[in-house]
KEKE-3310 file (N, C-alpha, C; in steps of 0.2 Angstrom, whole numbers, plus 5000, padded with zeros to 4 digits):
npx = (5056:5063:5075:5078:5073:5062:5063:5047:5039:5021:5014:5001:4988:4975:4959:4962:4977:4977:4968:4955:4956:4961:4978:4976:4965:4957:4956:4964:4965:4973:4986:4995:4993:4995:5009:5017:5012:5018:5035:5045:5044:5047:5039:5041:5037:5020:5019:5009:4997:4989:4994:4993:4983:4993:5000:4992:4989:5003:5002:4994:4998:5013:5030:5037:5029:5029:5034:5039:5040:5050:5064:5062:5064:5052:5039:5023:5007:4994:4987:4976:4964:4965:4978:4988:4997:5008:5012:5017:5028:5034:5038:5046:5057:5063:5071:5066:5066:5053:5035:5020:5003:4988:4971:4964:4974:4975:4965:4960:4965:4976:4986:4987:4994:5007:5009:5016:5028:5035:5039:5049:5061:5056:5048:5031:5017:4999:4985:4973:4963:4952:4961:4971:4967:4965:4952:4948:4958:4959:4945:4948:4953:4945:4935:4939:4934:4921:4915:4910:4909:4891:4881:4880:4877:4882:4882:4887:4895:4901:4908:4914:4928:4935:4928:4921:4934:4937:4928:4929:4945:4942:4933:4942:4951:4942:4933:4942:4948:4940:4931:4923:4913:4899:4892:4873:4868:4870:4877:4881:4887:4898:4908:4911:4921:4919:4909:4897:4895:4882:4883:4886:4895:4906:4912:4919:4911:4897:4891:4892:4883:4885:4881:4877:4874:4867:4877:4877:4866:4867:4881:4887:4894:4896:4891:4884:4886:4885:4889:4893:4890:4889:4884:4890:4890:4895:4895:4890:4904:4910:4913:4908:4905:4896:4892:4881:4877:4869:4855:4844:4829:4818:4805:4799:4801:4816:4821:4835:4839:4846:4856:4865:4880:4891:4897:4906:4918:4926:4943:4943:4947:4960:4968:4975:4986:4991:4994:5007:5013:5017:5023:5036:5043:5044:5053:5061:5064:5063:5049:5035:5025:5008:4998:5003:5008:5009:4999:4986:4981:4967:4963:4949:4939:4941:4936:4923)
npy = (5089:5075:5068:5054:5035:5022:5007:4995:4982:4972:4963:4950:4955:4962:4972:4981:4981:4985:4985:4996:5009:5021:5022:5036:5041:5052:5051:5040:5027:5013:5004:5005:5016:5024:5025:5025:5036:5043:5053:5047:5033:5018:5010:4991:4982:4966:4951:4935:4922:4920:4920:4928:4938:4946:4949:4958:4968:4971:4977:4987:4996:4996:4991:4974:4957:4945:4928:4922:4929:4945:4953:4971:4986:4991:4983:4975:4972:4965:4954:4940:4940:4924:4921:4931:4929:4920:4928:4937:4929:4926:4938:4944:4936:4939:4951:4966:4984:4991:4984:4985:4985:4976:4976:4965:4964:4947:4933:4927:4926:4918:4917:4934:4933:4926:4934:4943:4937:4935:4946:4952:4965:4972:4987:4989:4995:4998:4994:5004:5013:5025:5031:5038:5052:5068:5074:5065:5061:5075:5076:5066:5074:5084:5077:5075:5088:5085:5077:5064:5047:5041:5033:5020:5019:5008:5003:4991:4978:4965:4953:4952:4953:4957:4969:4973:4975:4990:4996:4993:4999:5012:5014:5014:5023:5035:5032:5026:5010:4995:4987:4975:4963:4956:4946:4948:4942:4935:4935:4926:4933:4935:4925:4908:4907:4920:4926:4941:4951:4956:4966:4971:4981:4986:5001:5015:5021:5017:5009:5004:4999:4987:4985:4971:4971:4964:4963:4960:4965:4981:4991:4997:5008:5017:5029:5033:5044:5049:5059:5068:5082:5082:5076:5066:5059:5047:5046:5039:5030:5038:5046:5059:5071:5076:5084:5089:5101:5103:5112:5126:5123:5128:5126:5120:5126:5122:5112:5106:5104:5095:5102:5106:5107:5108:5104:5093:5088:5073:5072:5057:5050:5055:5045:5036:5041:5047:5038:5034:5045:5043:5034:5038:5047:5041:5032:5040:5050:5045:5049:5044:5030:5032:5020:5008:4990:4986:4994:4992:4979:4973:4962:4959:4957:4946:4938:4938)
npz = (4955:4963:4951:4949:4943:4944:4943:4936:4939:4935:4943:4939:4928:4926:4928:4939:4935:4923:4915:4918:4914:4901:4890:4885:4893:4905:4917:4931:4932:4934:4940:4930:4923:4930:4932:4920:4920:4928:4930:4938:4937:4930:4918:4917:4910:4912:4923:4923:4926:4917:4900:4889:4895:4899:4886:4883:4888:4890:4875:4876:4887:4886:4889:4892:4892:4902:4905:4917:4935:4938:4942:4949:4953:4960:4964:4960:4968:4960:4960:4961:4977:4984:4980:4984:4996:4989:4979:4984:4991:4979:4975:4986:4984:4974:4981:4978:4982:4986:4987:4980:4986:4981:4989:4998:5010:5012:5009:5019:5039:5042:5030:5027:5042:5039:5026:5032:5040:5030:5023:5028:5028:5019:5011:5012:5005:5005:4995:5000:4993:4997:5008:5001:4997:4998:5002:5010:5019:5025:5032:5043:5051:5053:5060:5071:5078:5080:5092:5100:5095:5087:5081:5065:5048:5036:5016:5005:4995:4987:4994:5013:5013:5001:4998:5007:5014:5010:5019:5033:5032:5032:5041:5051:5051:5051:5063:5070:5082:5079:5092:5095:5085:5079:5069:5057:5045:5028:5013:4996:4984:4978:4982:4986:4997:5001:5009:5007:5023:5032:5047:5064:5071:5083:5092:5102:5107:5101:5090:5073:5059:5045:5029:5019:5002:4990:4975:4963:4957:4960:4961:4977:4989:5002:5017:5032:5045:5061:5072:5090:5086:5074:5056:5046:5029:5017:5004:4986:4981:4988:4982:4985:4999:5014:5025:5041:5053:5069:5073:5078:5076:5064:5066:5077:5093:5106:5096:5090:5075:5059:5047:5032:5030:5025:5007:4998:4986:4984:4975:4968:4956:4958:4966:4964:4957:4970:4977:4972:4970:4983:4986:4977:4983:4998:4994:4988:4997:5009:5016:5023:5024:5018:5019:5025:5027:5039:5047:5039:5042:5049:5060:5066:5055:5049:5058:5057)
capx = (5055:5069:5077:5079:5067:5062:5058:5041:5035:5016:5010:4994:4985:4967:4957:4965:4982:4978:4960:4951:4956:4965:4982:4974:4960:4959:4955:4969:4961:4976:4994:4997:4994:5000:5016:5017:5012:5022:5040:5048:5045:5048:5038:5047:5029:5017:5019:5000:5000:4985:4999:4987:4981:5000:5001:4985:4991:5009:5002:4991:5003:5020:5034:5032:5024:5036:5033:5039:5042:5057:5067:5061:5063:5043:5034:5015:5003:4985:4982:4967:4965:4969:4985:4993:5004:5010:5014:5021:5034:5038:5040:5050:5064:5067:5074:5063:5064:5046:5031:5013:4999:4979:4969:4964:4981:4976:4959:4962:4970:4981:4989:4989:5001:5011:5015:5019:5032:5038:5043:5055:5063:5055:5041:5025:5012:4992:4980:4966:4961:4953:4965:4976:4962:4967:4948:4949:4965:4957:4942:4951:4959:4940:4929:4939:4929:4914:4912:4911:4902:4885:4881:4882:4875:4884:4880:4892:4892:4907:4913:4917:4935:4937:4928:4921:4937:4937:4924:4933:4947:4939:4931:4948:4953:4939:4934:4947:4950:4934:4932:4919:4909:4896:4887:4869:4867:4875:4873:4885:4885:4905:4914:4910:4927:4922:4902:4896:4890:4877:4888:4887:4902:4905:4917:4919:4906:4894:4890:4890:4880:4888:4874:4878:4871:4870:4883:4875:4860:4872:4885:4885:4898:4892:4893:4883:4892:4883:4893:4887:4890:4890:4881:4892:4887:4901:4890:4893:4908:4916:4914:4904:4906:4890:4891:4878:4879:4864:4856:4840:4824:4813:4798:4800:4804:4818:4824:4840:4839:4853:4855:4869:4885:4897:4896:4914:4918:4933:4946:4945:4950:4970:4969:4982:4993:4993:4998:5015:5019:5018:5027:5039:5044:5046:5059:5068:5066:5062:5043:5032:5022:5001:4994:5009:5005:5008:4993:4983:4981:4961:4958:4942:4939:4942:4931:4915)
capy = (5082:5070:5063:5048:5032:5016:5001:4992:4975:4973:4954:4949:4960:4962:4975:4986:4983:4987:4986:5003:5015:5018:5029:5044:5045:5060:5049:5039:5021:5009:5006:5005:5023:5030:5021:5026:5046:5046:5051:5044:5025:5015:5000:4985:4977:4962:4946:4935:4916:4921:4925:4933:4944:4951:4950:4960:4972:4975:4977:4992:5000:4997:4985:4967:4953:4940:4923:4923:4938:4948:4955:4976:4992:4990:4976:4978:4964:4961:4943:4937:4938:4919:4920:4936:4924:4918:4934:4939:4926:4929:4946:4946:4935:4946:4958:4973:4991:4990:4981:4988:4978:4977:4977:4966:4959:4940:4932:4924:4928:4915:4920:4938:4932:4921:4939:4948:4936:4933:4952:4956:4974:4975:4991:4987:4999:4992:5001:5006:5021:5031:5035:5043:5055:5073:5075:5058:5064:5080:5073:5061:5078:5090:5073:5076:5091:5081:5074:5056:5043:5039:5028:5023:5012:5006:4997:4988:4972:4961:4951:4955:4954:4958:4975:4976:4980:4994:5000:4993:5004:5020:5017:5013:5030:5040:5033:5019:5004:4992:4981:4968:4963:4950:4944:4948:4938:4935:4933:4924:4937:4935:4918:4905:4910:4928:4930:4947:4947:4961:4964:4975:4984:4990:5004:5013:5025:5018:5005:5002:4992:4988:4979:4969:4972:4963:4966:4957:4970:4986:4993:5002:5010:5021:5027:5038:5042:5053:5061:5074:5088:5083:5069:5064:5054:5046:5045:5037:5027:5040:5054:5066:5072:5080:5087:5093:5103:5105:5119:5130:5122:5134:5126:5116:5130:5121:5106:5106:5099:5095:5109:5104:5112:5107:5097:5090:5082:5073:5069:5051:5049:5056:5044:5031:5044:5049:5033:5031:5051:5043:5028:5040:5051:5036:5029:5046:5054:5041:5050:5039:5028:5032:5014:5003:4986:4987:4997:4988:4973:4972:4954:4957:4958:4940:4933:4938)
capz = (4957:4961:4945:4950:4941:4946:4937:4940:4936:4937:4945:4940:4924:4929:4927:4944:4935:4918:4912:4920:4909:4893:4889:4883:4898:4909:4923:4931:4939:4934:4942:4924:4919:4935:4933:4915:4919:4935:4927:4943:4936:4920:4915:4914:4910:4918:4920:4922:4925:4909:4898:4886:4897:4901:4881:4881:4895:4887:4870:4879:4890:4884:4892:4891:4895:4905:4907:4925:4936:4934:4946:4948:4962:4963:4960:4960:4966:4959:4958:4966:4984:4985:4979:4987:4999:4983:4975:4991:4990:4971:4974:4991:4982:4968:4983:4974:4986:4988:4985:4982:4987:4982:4995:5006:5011:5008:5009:5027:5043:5042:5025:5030:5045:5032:5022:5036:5042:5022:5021:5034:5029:5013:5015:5008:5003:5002:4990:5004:4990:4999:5012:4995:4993:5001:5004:5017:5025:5028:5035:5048:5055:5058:5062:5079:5083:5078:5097:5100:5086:5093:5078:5060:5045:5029:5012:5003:4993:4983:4997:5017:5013:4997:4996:5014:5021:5011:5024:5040:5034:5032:5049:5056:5050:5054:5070:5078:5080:5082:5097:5095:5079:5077:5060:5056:5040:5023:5006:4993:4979:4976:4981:4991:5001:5005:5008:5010:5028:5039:5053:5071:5075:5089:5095:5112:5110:5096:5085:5069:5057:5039:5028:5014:4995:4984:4972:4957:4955:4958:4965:4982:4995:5004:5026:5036:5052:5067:5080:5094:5083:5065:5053:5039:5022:5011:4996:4979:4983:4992:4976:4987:5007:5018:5033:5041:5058:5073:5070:5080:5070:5064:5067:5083:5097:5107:5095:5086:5069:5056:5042:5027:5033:5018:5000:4996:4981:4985:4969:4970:4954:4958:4972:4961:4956:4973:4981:4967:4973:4990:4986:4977:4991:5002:4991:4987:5005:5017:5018:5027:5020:5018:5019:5027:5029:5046:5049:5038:5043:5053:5062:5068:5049:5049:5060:5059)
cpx = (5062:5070:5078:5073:5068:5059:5053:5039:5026:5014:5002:4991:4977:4965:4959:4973:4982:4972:4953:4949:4960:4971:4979:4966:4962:4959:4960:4968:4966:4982:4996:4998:4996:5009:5017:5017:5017:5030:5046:5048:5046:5043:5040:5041:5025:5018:5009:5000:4993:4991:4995:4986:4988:5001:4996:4988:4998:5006:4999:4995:5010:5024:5033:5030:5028:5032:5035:5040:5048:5058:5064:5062:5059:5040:5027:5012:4997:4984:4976:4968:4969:4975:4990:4999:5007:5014:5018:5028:5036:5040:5046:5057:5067:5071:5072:5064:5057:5043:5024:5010:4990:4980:4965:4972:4982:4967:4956:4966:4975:4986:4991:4995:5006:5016:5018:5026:5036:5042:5046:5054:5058:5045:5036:5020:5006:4989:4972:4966:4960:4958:4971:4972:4962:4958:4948:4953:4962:4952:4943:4953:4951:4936:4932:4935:4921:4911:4914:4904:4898:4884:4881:4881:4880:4883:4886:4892:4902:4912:4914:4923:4938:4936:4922:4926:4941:4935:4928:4940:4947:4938:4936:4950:4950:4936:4938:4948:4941:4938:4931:4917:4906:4889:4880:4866:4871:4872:4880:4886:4894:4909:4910:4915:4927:4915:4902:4890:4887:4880:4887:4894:4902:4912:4917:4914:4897:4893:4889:4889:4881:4882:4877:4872:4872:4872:4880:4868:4865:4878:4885:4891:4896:4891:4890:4883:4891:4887:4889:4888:4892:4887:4886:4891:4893:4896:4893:4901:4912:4918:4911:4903:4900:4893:4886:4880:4871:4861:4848:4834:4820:4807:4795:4804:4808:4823:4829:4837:4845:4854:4863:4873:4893:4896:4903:4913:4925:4936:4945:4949:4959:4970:4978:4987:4995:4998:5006:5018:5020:5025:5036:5044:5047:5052:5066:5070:5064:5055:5040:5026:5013:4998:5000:5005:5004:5001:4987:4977:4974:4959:4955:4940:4936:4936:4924:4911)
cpy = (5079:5067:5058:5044:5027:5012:4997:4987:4974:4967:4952:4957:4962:4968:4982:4985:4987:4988:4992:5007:5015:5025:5036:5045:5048:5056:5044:5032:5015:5009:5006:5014:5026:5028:5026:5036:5047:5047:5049:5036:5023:5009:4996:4979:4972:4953:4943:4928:4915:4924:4929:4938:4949:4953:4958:4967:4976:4979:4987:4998:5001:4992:4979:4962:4947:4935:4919:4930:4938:4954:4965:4980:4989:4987:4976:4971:4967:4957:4946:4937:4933:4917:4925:4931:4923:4921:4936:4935:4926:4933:4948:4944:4934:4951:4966:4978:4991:4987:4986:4983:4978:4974:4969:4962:4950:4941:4929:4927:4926:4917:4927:4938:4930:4928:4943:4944:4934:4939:4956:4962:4975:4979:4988:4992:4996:4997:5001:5014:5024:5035:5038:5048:5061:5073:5071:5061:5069:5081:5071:5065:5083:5084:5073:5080:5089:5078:5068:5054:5042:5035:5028:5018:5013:5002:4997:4981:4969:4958:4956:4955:4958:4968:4977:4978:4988:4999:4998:4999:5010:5021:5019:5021:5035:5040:5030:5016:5000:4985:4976:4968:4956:4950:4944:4941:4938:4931:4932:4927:4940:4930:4915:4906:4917:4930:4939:4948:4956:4961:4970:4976:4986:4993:5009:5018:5023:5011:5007:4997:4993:4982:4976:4970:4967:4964:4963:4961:4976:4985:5000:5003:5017:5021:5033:5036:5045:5053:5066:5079:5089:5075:5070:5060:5053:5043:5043:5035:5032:5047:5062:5065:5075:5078:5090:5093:5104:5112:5119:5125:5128:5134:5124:5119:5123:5115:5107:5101:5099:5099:5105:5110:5113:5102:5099:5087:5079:5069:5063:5050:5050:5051:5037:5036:5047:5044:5033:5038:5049:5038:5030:5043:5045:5035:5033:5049:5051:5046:5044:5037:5031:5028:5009:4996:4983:4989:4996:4983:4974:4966:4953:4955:4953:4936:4935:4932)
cpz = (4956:4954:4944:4949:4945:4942:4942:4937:4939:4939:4944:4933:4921:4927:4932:4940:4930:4913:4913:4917:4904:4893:4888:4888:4904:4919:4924:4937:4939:4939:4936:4921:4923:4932:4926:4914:4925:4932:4932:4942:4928:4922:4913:4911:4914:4918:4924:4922:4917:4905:4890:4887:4900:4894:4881:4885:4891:4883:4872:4881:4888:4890:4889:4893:4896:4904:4915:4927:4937:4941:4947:4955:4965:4961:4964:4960:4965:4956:4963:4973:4986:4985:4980:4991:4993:4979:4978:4991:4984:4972:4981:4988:4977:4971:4981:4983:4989:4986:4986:4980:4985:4987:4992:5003:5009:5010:5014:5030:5044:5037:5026:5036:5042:5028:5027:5039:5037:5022:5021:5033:5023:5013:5009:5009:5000:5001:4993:4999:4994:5005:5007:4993:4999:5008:5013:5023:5027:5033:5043:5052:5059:5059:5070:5084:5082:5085:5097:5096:5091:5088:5072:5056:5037:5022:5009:4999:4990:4989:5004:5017:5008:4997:5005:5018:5018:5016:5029:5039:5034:5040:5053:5055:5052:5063:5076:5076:5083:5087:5097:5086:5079:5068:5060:5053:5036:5018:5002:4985:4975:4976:4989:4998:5005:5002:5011:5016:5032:5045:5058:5072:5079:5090:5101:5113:5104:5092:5078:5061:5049:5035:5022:5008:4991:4975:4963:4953:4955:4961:4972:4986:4999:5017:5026:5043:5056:5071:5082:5092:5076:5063:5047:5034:5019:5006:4989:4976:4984:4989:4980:4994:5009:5022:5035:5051:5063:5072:5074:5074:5072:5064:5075:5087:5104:5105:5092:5080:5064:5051:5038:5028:5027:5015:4999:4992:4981:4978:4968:4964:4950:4963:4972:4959:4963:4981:4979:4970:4979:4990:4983:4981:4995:4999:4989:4993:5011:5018:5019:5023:5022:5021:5020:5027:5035:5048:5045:5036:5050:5056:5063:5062:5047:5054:5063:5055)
residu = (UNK:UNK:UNK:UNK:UNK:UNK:UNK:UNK:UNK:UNK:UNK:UNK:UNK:UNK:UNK:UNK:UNK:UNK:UNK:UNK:UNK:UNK:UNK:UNK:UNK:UNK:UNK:UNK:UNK:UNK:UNK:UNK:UNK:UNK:UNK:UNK:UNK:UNK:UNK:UNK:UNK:UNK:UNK:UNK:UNK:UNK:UNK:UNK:UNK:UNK:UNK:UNK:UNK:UNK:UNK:UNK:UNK:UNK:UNK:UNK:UNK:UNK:UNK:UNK:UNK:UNK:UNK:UNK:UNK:UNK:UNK:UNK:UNK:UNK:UNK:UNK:UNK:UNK:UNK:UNK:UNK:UNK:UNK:UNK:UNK:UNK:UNK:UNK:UNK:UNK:UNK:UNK:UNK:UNK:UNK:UNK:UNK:UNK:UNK:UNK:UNK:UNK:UNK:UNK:UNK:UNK:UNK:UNK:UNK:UNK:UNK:UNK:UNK:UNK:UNK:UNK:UNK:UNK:UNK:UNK:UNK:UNK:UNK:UNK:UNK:UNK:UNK:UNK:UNK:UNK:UNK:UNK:UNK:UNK:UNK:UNK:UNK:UNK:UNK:UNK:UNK:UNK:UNK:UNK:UNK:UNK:UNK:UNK:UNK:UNK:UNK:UNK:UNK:UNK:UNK:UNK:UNK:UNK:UNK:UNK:UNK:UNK:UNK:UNK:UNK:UNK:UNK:UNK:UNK:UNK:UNK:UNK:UNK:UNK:UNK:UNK:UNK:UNK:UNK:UNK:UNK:UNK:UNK:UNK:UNK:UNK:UNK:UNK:UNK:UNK:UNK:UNK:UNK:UNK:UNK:UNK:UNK:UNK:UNK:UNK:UNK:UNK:UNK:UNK:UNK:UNK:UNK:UNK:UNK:UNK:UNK:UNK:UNK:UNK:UNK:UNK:UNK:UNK:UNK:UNK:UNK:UNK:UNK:UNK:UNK:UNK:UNK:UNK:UNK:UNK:UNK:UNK:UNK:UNK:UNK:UNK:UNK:UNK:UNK:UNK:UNK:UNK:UNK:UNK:UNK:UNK:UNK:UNK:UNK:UNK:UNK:UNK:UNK:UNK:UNK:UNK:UNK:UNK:UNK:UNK:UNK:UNK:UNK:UNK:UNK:UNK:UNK:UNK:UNK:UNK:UNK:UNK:UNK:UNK:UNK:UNK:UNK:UNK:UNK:UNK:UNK:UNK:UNK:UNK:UNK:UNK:UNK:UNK:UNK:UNK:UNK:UNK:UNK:UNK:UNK:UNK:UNK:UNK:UNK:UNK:UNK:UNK:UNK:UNK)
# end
């Protein structure tokens, strides 16, 4: 590996930055312990406008806990949706190499245009997990011989911005880009600012229908996604893959029925060490970004 480090400032000390998981676990859910195991970066620590929770956060991981934010390579945003613009202009005129972004971009489409016109050259990386997940990427490449989508339901809950456009980006990746979309219903089981809404999609051969959960009983993500020669499941947020292919039945002389053609367990939990080696490579060899904020950025998303 390049020898060369970067230092990283953490914005915002929440639970995606810092609170997931703990130094000595085997699993790797924060930017804090990726950063930490990645020997490609240093911690320069978080700043937090809770400055407790940055107290709380150093004390944890190592570095320290700013009182403003502080100049770094990488500076890493998880504030709250609301206040990404906000983060976005602290972090652009620090001049840092990169910026990594949670997901969604902002909490608005107006704010989403805002950072894109805030960031000029400086590349930005949004943390759509599952597209850092080998499994996904590899997906995205044989759902081509899958045929055309015929159609497809979703459950999901905590907001249609906040953790629905998890879903819209997956689809973007597995089947397109979506055309239309109109809203079912909705249920306020996250912020009055970011109901989670029942919504019709529609793409150029199929629809599909993403339903809201509410989030306050469990947690769900979850997609089954029919094309003319394969049914897939993304099951238990995204931890387990089904394929099943047309297959002769054996009881019903002429019908085709589905038969289970492959279980994938896809890593999820490398998918944050797998972003920083991306993020590294970009900054040591100009490799291309995974999750650019360019590509992104969904406005149908916006106005359902």
């Amino acid at each position: 590996m390049n020898s060369k480090q970067y230092s990283v400032l953490v914005l915002g000390a929440g639970q995606i930055a810092a609170g997931y998981d703990a130094p000595d676990s085997d699993s790797v859910l924060t930017h804090a312990h990726a950063i930490n195991r990645h020997p490609g970066f240093n911690l320069l620590g978080f700043y937090d406008t809770d400055a407790d929770k940055a107290k709380q956060a150093a004390e944890k991981w190592g570095g320290r806990a700013y009182e403003t934010a502080q100049s770094a390579d990488v500076i890493i945003i998880c504030t709250p949706d609301d206040v990404h613009l906000d983060s976005i202009r602290q972090a652009t005129a620090l001049s840092p190499k990169m910026i990594i972004l949670e997901k969604p971009i902002a909490g608005n489409l107006e704010d989403t245009e805002r950072i894109l016109a805030t960031i000029g050259d400086i590349p930005v990386q949004v943390n759509f997990s599952r597209r850092f997940v080998p499994a996904f990427q590899q997906l995205a490449v044989s759902i081509k011989d899958y045929g055309s989508f015929l159609t497809g339901t979703g459950h999901y809950g905590k907001g249609l911005i906040h953790n629905g456009s998890h879903m819209f980006d997956l689809l973007r990746l597995l089947i397109g880009e979506m055309k239309s979309a109109e809203m079912i219903s909705m249920i306020n089981d996250y912020s009055d600012d970011d109901l989670t809404k029942t919504a019709r999609l529609r793409f150029d051969s199929g629809d599909f229908i993403m339903c809201a959960v509410d989030c306050r009983h469990y947690t769900v993500f979850e997609l089954d996604l029919c094309f003319e020669k394969a049914r897939v499941q993304i099951l238990d947020g995204g931890r387990l893959l089904k394929v099943y292919k047309p297959t002769e039945s054996q009881v019903y002389s002429g019908y085709l029925t589905l038969t289970l053609d492959d279980e994938i367990y896809p890593e999820t939990d490398n998918a944050m060490m797998n972003l920083y080696q991306n993020v590294y490579e970009h900054l040591t060899d100009a490799k291309a970004l995974i999750s650019p904020i360019a590509g992104a950025v969904v406005k149908g998303l916006y106005s359902i």
